[in-house]
C-alpha positions in Angstrom: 0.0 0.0 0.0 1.2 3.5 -1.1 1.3 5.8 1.7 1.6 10.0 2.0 5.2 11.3 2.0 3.3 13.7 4.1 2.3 11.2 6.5 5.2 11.2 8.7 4.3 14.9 9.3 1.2 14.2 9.4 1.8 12.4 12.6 4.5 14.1 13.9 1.3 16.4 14.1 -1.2 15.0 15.8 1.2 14.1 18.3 2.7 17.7 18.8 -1.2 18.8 19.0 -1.7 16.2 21.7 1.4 17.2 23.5 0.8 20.5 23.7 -2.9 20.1 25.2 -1.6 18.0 28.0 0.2 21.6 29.2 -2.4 23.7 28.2 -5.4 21.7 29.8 -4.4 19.5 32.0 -7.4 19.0 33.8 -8.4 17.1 31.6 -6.0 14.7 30.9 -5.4 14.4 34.8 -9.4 12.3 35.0 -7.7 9.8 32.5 -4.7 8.9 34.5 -5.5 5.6 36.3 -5.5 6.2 39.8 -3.2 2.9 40.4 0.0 4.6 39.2 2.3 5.9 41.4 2.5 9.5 41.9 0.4 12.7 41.3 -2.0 12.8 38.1 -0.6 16.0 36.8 2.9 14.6 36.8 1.7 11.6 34.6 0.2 14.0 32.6 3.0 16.5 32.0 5.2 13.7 31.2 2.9 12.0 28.9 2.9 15.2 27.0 6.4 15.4 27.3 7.0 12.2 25.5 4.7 13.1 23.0 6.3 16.6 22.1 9.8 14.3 21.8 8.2 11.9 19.4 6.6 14.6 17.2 9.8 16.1 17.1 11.9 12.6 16.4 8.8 11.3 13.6 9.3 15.4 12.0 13.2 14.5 11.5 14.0 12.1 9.0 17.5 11.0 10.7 15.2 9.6 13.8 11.7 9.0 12.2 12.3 5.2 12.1 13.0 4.9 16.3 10.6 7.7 17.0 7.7 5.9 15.1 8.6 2.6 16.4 8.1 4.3 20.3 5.2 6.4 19.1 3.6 2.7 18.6 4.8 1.4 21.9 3.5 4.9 23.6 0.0 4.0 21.8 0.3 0.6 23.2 1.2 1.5 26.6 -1.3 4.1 27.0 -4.2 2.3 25.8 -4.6 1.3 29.9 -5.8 5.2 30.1 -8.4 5.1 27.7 -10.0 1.8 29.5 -10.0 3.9 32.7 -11.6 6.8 31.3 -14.6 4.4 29.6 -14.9 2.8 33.2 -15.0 6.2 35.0 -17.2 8.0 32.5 -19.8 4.9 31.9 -22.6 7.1 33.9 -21.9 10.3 32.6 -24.0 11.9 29.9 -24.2 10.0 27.0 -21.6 11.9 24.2 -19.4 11.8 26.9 -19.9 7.8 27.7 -19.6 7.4 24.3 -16.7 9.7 22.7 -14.6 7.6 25.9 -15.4 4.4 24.1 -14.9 5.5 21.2 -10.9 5.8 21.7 -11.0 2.7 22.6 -10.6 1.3 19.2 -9.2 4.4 17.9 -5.6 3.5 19.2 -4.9 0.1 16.9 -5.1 2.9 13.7 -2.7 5.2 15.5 -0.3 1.9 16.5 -0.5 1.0 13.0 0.1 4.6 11.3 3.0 4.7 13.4 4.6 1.5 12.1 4.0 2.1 8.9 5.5 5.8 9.5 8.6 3.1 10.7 8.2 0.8 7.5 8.5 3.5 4.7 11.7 5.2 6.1 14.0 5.2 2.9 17.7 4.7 3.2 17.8 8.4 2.5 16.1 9.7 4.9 18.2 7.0 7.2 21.5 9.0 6.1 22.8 6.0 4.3 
């Protein structure tokens, strides 16, 4: 399958977008943090946003796209425990809201796969070989 030589930016994107949210509401972000994990919500949150500031920046150069795509789909994976929580906790709120938090559920195996294939179509070029 042909894919977007602007899809790397594309990405690199959303995940800047993302990233920057976590700082500039992070209210918001704090209600999806599971409770289980050590340390204060808005610490998991900042760093979450953290990481995805550094892997917008690693997908938008094409020297570390390949490693930076390949975490991006790890982060996706390794977040997805935050989007269950946020289902559970919002199952008797109002109903958009019940259902826009199970509708990320699904949403994530898209965004692990974009990622990869952001990691598959790195050319030897853009490698710097």
């Amino acid at each position: 399958m042909a894919r977007s030589r602007r899809s790397p930016l594309l990405l690199a994107g959303l995940l800047a977008t993302a990233g920057m949210a976590h700082f500039a509401a992070p209210k918001s972000f704090d209600a999806m943090v599971p409770g289980a994990l050590p340390g204060s919500r808005r610490a998991w949150t900042y760093g979450s946003g953290a990481v995805e500031l550094a892997l917008a920046a690693g997908i938008a150069l094409p020297l570390t796209r390949r490693p930076a795509a390949r975490a991006a789909a790890a982060f996706f994976v390794g977040v997805f425990p935050a989007n269950v929580q946020m289902a559970v906790d919002w199952r008797r709120r109002p109903e958009p809201l019940r259902t826009a938090a199970l509708a990320r559920l699904p949403l994530q195996i898209p965004l692990v796969l974009w990622a990869r294939g952001v990691a598959h179509q790195v050319t030897r070029t853009e490698e710097g070989r």
